[in-house]
N, C-alpha and C positions, 0 to 999 in steps of 0.2 A: 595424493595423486589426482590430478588434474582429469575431467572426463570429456572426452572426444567432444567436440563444438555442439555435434548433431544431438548428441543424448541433452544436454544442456537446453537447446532449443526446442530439442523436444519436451522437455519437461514444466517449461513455461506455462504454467494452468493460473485459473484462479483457488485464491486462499492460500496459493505459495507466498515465502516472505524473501527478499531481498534486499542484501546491505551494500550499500551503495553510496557514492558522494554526487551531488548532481548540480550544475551553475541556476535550475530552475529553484533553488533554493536559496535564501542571503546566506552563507554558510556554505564552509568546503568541507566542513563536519559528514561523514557519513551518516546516514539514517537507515534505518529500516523502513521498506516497500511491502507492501502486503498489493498481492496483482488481481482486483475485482472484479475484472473481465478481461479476454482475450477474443478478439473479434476475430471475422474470415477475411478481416483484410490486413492483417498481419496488426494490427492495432493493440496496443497492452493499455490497458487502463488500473491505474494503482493510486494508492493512496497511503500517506505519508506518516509514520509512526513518531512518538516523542517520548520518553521519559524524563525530561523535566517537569517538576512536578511544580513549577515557579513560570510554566510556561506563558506569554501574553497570550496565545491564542485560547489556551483554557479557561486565560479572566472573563476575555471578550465571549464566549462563550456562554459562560456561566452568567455572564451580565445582562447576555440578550435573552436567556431561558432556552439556548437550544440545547437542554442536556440531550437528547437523543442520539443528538449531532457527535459527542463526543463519548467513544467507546474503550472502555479499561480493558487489559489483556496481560492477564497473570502470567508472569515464564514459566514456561514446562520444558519437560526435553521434545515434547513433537514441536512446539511451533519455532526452539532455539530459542527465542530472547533469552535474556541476561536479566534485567530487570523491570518491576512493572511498566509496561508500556499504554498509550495512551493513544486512540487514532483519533485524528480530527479531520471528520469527514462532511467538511466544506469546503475541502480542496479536494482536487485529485489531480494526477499528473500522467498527460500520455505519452506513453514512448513507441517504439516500432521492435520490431524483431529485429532488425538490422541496427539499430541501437544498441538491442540487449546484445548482442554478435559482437559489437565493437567491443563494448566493456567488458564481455566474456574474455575476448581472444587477449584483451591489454592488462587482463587480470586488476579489473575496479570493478567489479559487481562478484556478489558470493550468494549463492541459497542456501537462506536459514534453515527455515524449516515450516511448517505448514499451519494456520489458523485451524480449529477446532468449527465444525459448521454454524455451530451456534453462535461463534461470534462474527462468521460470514454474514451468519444473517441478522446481526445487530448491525453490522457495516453499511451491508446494503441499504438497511432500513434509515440510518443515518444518513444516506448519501440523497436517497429519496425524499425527507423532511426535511434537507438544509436548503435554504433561502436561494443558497449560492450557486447550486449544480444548476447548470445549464439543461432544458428540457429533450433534447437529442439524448442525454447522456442517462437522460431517469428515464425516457420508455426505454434504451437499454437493459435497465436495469430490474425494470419492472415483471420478466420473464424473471427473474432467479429468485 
């Protein structure tokens, strides 16, 4: 059973996971979203899950030394996944409320299930020591 629009957006926090296909991606593959912040101006700030374990961005990673950058996430039943999972957290991807609204109502987004704090705060820390996060988005960050 499908849950009323409201409960859905209400429920939007950070450390929730979301599966989802999105054109910000090369790939119409769905992936898993984990939502690292949610701002007061309706702004979702997420970062992008993989279980490929053959992935190029895990070589480039691993090649430059930013292991920090890249955080493992065992499946449990709180957080849903399926199989080991992998965030790589020199990217992130923002959407709106009214985005997540659209994909809710047209049934292309699903909530998995929730990251464990501890790995929020590997995430974070991640997003905060990669090269790549733009400086707006780490004093964001820098509060959690």
């Amino acid at each position: 059973m499908k849950l009323p629009i409201e409960f859905f957006l209400q429920g939007i926090d950070e450390k929730k996971i979301y599966y989802f296909s999105t054109n910000k991606l090369n790939t119409v593959v769905p992936h898993y979203f984990i939502c690292i912040l949610k701002e007061k101006n309706d702004s979702i700030i997420l970062v992008c899950c993989t279980s490929d374990k053959e992935d190029k961005r895990k070589k480039r990673i691993e090649m430059l030394g930013l292991h920090t950058t890249l955080i493992w996430i065992k499946p449990d039943n709180e957080n849903g996944l399926i199989k080991d999972t992998f965030v790589d957290c020199n990217t992130f991807f923002e959407y709106s409320i009214d985005d997540f609204k659209v994909m809710y109502e047209t049934n292309l987004i699903e909530y998995k299930g929730e990251i464990s704090g501890g790995h929020y705060a590997q995430v974070i820390q991640g997003l905060l020591d990669s090269p790549t996060i733009p400086t707006e988005i780490k004093e964001l960050l820098q509060n959690k």
